[in-house]
Structures are given as C-alpha cells and as structure tokens.
Biotite code that builds the C-alpha atoms (Angstrom):
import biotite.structure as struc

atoms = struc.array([
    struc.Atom([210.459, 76.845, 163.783], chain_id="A", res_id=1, res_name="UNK", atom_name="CA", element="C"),
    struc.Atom([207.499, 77.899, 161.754], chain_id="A", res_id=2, res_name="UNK", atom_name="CA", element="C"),
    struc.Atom([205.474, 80.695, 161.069], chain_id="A", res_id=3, res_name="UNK", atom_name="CA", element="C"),
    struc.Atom([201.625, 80.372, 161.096], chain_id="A", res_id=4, res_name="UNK", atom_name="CA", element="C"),
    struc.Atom([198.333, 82.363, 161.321], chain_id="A", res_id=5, res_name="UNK", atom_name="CA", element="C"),
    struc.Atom([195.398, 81.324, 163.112], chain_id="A", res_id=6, res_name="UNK", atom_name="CA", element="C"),
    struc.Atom([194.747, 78.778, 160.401], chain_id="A", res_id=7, res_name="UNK", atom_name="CA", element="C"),
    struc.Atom([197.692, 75.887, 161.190], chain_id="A", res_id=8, res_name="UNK", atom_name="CA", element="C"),
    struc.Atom([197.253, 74.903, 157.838], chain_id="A", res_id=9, res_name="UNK", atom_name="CA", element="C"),
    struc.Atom([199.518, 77.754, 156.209], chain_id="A", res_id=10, res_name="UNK", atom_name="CA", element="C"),
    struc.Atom([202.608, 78.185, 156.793], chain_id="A", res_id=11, res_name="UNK", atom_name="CA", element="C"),
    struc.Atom([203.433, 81.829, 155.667], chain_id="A", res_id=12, res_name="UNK", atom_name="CA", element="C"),
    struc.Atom([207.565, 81.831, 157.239], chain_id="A", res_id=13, res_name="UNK", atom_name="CA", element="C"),
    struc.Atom([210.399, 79.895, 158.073], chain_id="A", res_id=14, res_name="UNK", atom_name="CA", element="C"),
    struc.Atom([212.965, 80.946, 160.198], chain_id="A", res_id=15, res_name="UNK", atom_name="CA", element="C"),
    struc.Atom([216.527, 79.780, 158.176], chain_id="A", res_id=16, res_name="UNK", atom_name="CA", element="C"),
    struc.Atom([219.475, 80.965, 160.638], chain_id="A", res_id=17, res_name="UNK", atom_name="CA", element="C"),
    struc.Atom([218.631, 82.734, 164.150], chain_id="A", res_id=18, res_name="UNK", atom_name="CA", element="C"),
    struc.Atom([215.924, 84.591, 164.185], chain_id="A", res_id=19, res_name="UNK", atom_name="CA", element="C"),
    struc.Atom([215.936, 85.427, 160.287], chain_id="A", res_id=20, res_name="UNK", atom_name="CA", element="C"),
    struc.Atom([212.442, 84.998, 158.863], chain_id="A", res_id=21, res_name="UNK", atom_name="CA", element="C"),
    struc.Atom([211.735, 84.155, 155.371], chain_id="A", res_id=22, res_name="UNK", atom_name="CA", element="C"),
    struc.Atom([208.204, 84.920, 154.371], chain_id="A", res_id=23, res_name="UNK", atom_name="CA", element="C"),
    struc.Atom([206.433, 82.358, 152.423], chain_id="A", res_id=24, res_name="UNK", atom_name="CA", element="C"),
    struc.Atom([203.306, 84.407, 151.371], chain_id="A", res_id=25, res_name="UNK", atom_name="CA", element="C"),
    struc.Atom([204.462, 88.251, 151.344], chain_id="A", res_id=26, res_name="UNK", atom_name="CA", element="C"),
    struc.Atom([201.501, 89.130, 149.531], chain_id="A", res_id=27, res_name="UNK", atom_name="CA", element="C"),
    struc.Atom([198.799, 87.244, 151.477], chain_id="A", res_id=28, res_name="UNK", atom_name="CA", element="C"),
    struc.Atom([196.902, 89.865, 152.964], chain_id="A", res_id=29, res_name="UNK", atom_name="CA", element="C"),
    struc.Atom([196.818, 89.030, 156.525], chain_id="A", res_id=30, res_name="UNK", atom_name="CA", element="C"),
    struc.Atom([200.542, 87.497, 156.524], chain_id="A", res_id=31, res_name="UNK", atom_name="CA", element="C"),
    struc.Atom([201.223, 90.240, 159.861], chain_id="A", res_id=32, res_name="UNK", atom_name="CA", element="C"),
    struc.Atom([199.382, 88.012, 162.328], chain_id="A", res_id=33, res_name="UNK", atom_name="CA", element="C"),
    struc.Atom([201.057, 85.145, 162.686], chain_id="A", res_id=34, res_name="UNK", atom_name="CA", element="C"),
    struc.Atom([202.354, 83.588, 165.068], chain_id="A", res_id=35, res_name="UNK", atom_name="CA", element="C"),
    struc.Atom([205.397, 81.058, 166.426], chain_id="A", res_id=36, res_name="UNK", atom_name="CA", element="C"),
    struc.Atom([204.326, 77.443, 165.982], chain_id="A", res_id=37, res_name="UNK", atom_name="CA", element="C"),
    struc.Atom([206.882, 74.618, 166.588], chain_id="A", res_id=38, res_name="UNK", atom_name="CA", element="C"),
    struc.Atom([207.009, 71.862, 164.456], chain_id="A", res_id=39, res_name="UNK", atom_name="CA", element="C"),
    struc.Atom([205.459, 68.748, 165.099], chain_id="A", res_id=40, res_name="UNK", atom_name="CA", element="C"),
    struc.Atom([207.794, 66.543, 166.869], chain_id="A", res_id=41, res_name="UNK", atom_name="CA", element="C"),
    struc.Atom([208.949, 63.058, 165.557], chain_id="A", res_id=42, res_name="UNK", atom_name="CA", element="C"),
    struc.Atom([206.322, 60.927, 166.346], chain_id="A", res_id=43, res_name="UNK", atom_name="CA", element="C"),
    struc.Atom([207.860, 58.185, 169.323], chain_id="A", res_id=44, res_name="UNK", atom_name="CA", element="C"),
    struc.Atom([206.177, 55.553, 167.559], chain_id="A", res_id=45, res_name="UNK", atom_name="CA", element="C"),
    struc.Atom([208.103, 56.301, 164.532], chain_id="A", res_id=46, res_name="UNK", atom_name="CA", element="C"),
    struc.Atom([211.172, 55.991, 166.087], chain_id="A", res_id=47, res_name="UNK", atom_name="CA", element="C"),
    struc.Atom([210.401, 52.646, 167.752], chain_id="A", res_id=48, res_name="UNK", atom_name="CA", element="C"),
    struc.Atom([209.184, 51.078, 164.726], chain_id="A", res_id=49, res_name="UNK", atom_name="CA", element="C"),
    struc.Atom([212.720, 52.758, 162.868], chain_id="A", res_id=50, res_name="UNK", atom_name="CA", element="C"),
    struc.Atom([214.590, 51.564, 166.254], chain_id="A", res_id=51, res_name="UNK", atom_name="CA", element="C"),
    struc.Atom([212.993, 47.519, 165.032], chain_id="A", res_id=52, res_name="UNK", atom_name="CA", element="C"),
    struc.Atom([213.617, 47.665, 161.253], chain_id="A", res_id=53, res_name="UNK", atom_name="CA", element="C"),
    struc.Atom([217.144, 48.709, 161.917], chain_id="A", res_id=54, res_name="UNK", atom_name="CA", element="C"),
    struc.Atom([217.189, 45.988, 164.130], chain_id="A", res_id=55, res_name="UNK", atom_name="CA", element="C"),
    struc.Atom([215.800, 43.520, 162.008], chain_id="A", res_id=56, res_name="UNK", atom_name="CA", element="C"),
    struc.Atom([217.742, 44.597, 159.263], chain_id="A", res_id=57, res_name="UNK", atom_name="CA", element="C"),
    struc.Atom([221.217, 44.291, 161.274], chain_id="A", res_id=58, res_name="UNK", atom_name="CA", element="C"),
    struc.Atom([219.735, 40.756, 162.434], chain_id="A", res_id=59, res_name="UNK", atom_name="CA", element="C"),
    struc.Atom([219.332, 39.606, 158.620], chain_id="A", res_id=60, res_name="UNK", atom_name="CA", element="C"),
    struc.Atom([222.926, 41.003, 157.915], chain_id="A", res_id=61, res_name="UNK", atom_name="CA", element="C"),
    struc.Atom([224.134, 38.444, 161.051], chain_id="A", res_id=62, res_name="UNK", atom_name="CA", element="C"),
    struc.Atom([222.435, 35.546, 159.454], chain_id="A", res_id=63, res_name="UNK", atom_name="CA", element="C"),
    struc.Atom([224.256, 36.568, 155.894], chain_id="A", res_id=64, res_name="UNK", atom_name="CA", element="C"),
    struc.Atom([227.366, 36.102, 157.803], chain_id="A", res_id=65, res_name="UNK", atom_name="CA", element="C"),
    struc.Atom([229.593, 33.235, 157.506], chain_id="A", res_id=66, res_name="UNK", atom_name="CA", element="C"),
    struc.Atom([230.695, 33.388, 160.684], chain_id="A", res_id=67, res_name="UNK", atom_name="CA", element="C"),
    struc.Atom([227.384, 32.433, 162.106], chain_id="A", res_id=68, res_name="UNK", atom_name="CA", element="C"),
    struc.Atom([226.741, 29.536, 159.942], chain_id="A", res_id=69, res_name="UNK", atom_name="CA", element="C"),
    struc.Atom([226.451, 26.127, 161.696], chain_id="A", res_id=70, res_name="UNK", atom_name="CA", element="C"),
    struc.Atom([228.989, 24.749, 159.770], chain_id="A", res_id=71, res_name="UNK", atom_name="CA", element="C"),
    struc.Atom([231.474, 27.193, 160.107], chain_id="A", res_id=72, res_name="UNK", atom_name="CA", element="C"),
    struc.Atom([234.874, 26.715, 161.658], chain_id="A", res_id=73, res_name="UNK", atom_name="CA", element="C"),
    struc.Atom([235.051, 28.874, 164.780], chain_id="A", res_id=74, res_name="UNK", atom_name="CA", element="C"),
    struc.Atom([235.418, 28.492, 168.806], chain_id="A", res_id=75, res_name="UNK", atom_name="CA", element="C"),
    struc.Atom([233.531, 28.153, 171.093], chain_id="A", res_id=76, res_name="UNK", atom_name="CA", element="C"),
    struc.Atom([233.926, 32.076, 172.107], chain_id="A", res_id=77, res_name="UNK", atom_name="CA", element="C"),
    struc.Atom([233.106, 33.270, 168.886], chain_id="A", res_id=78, res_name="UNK", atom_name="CA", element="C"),
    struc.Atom([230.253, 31.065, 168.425], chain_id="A", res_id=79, res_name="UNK", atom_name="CA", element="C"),
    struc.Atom([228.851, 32.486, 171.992], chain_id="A", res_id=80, res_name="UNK", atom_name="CA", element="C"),
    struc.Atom([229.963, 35.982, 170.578], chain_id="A", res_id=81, res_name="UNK", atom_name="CA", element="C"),
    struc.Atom([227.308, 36.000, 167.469], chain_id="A", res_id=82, res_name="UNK", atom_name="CA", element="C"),
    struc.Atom([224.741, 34.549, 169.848], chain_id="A", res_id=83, res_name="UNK", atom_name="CA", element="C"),
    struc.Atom([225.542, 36.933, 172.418], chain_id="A", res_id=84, res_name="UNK", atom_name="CA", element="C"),
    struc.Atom([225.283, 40.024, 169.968], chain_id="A", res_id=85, res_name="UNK", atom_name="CA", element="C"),
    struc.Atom([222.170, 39.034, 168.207], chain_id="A", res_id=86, res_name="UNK", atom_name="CA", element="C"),
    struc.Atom([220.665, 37.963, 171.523], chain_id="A", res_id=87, res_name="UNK", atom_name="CA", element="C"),
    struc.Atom([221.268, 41.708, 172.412], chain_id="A", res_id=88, res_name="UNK", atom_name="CA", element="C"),
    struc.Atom([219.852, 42.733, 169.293], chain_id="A", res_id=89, res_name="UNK", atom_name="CA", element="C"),
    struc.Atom([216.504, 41.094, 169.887], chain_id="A", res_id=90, res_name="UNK", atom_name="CA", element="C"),
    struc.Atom([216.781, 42.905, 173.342], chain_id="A", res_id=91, res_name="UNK", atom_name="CA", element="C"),
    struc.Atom([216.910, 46.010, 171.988], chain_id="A", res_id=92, res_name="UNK", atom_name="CA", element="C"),
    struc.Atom([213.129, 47.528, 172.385], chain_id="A", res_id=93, res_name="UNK", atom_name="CA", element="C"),
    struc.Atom([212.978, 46.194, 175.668], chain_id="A", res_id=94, res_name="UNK", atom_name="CA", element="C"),
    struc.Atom([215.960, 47.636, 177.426], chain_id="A", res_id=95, res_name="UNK", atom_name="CA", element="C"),
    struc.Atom([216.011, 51.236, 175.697], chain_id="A", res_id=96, res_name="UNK", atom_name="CA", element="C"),
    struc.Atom([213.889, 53.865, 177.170], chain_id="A", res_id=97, res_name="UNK", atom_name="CA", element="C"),
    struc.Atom([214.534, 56.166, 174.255], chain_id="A", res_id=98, res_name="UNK", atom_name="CA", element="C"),
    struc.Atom([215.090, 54.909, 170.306], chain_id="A", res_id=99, res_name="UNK", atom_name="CA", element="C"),
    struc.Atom([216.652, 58.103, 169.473], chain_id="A", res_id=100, res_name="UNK", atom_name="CA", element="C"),
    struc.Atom([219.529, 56.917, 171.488], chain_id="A", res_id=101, res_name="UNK", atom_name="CA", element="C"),
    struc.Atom([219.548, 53.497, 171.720], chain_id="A", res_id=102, res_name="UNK", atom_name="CA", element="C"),
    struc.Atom([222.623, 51.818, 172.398], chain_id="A", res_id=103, res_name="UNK", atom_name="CA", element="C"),
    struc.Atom([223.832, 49.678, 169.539], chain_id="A", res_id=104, res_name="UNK", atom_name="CA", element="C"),
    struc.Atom([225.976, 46.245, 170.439], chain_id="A", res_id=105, res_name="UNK", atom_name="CA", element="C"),
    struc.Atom([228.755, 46.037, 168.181], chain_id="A", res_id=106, res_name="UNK", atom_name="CA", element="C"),
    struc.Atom([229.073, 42.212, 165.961], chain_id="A", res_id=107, res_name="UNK", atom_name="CA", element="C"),
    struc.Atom([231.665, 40.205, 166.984], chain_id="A", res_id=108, res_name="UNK", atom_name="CA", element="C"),
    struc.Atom([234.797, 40.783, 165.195], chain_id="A", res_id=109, res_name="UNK", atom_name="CA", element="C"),
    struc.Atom([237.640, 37.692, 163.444], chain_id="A", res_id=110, res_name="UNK", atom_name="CA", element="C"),
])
C-alpha cells in the first residue's frame, strides 16, 4: 500500500512490513496529510496478453520438439497426445475466466 497526498502523483510513504511506514519525503512540508491509496491493480488486459505469449511461446517449444515432427517414430497415442496438448493450448483464452490462474495442460511425456 501507498502513501499519498491529495496530489496522486507523489508518493511520500510506503508501508514495508504491517503497518510500518517509511516516509519518502520527511521534509516536504505538507507530508502529514496524506492519505491510504492502493496501488493500481494489474491491468486484466495485461495478464491476458501475458496468459497468450506464454502460450505462444510453449506452442513454439512443441513445434521444436522431435516428438511432434511428422516424421518421427511414435504411436498413434502419442501422436494424438501432442495434438491433444497443443489443441488445449490454443484453447487456453477461451476456456479460462481468469489468466492469473489459468490452468496449464501438461506436454505429453516418452
């Protein structure tokens, strides 16, 4: 939590453990009238666009993967595994009601 005056543009105290405050601006000469000002919240947009580049980014890891190559090897179960998981992964945004929790599939493991 911060510390502000009427102008919201100075901070003049931080609280750092409980309700210890440390004073920014001890000799600014109003620094008594402040008041308790939360900070601003992260901004939901920010999460949903962090929420997409991590799944992008997990995405271009999956397509780095040998497993998930074409010509690779594998059964038919692992083969529907990777497409399962990154199908999942693309579904992300739209079945998560809140990016700070979203739930994460796990790849396909062997």
């Amino acid at each position: 939590m911060q510390y502000k005056w009427m102008n919201p543009e100075q901070t003049l105290g931080n609280i750092t453990e409980g309700n210890h405050v440390t004073v920014v601006e001890p000799d600014h000469p109003r620094w008594g009238e402040f008041v308790a000002s939360d900070p601003a919240p992260h901004v939901a947009s920010d999460a949903w666009a962090d929420l997409r580049a991590e799944r992008d980014r997990l995405l271009r890891m999956s397509d780095l993967d040998p497993r998930n190559l074409a010509d690779f090897p594998q059964t038919l179960a692992a083969r529907d595994a990777w497409l399962a998981y990154r199908q999942a992964l693309r579904d992300l945004p739209d079945v998560t009601s809140d990016p700070l929790a979203a739930v994460w599939p796990e790849p396909p493991q062997g």
